[in-house]
C-alpha positions as CSV (number, residue, x, y, z in Angstrom):
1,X,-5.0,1.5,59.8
2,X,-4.1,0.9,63.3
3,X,-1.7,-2.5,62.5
4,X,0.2,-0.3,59.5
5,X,1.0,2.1,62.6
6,X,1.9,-0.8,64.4
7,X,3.8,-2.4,62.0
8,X,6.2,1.1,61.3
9,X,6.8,1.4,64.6
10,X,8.2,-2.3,65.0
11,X,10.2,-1.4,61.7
12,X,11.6,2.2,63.4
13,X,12.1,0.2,66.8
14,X,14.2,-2.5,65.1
15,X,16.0,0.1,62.3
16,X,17.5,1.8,65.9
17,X,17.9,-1.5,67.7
18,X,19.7,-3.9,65.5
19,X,22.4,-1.3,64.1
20,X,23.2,-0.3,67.9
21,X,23.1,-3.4,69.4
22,X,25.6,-4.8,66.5
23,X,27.7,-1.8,66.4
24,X,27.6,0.2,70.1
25,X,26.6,-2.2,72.5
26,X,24.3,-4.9,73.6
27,X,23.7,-6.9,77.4
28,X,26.1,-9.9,78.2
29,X,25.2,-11.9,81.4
30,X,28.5,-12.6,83.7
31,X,27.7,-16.4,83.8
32,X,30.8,-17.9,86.1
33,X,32.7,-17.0,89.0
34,X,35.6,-16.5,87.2
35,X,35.8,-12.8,87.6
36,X,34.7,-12.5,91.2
37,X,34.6,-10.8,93.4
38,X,34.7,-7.8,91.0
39,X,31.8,-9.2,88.5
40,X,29.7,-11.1,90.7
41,X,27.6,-13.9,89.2
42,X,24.3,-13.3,87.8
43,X,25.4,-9.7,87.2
44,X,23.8,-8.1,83.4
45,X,26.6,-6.2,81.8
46,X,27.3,-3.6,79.0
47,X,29.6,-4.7,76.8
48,X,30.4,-1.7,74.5
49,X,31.4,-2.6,71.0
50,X,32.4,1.1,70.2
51,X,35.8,2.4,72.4
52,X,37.8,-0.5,70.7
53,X,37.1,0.6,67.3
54,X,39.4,4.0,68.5
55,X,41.4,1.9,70.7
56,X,43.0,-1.5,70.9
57,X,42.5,-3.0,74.4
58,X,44.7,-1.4,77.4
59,X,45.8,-3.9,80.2
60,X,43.1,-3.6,83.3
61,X,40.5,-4.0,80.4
62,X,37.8,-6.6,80.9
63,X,37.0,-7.9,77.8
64,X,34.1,-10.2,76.3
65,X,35.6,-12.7,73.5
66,X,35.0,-15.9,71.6
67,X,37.5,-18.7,73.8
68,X,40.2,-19.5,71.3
69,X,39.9,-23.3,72.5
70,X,35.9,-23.9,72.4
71,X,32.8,-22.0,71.2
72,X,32.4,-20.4,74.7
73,X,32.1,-16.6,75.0
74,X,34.1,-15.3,78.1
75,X,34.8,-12.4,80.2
76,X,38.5,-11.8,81.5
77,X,40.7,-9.0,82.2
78,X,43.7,-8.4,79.9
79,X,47.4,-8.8,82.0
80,X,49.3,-8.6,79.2
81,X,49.7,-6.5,75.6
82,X,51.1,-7.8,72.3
83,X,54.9,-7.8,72.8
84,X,54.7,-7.8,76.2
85,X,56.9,-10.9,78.2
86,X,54.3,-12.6,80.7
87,X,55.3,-15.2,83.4
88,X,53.8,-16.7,86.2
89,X,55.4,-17.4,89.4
90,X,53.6,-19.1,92.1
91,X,50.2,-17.7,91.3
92,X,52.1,-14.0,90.7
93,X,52.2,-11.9,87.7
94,X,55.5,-10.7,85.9
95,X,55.4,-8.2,82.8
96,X,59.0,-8.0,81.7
97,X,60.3,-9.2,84.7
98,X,58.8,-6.8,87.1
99,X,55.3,-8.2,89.4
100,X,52.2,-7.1,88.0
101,X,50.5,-4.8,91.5
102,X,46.8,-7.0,91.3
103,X,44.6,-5.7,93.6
104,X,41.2,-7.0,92.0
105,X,43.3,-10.4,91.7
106,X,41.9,-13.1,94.4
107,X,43.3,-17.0,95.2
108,X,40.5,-19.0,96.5
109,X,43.0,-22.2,97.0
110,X,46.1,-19.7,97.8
111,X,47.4,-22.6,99.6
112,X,47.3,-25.6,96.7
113,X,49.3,-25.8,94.0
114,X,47.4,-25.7,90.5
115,X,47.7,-25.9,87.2
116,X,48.4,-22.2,85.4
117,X,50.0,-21.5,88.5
118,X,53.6,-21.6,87.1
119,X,53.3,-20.4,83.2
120,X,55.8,-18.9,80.4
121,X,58.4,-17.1,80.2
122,X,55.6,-16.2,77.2
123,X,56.3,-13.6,74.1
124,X,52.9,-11.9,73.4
125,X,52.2,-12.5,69.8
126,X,51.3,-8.7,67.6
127,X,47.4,-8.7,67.7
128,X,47.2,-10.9,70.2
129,X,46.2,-11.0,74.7
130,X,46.8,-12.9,77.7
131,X,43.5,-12.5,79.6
132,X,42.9,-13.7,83.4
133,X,40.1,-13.9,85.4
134,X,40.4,-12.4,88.7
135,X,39.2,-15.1,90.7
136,X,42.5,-16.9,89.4
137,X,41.8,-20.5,91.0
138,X,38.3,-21.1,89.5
139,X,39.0,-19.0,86.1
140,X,39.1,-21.0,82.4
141,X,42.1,-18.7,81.1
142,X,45.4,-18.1,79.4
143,X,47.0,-19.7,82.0
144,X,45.1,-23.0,81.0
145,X,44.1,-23.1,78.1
146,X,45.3,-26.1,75.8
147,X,44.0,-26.7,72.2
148,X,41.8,-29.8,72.0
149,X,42.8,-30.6,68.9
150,X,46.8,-30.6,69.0
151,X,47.2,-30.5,72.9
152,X,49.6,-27.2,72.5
153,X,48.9,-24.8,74.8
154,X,46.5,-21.8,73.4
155,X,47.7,-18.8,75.6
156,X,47.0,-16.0,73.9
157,X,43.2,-14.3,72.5
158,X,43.6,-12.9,69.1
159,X,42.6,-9.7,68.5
160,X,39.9,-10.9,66.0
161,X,38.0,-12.5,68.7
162,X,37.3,-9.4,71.1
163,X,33.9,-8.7,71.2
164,X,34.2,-5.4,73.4
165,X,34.7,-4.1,76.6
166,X,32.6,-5.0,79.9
167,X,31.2,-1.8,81.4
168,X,29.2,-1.3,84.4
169,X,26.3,-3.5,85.7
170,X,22.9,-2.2,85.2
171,X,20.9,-5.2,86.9
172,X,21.7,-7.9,89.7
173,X,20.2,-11.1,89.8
């Protein structure tokens, strides 16, 4: 008797689990320092799978995605919305010709000259994002990426491949 109670609690447990984790949210684990210093590494994260089944992503969004030029998931913010002209000057942002204010954005080599430093003028395609992470020098991002098979530059993230947005840490490593 006491392993069928066992065994319909592990069936309850997981009927309330596996839905929410597919469909509200689940933990995702900030694995880079790509996003510092506002996601610090080691940081547990909530990525909620719900708000962007109301809304499509907003700029300022940190977003968890499938890379459009590897298997890699990845957490960046979104700069820039479908439509949207997006240039890089110099490490700065430009949205329609007018600098992007960046607070969160840091430069650990301000002073060396990289690549995804200088990037577009860039049409954002309909259902489509360029994402950067906020520690700009050391981030894998639109201003980077290239497609491994063709060699094209891969700016934008695809709608498709959003996973959900990064909410607040509930453990430190």
């Amino acid at each position: 008797m006491e392993l069928a109670r066992l065994l319909k609690l592990i069936a309850i447990a997981l009927a309330v689990v596996l839905p929410a984790r597919t469909w509200v949210a689940e933990p995702v684990y900030v694995a880079s320092p790509s996003m510092e210093p506002t996601l610090k590494t080691g940081t547990m994260m909530v990525l909620d799978k719900l708000t962007l089944r109301m809304r499509p992503p907003r700029r300022g969004d940190v977003l968890s995605f499938r890379s459009p030029v590897d298997a890699h998931d990845l957490l960046k913010r979104v700069v820039a919305l479908p439509g949207e002209t997006i240039e890089m000057k110099e490490k700065a942002v430009f949205i329609n010709g007018k600098e992007l204010d960046e607070p969160y954005a840091v430069h650990s080599r301000a002073g060396e000259r990289l690549e995804g430093d200088n990037v577009g003028p860039l049409i954002v395609p309909e259902n489509s994002f360029f994402v950067l992470g906020d520690n700009r020098d050391e981030s894998n991002d639109s201003s980077v990426w290239v497609d491994p098979k063709t060699g094209e530059r891969e700016p934008f993230v695809e709608r498709s491949r959003i996973r959900g947005i990064v909410r607040g840490a509930y453990r430190k490593k």
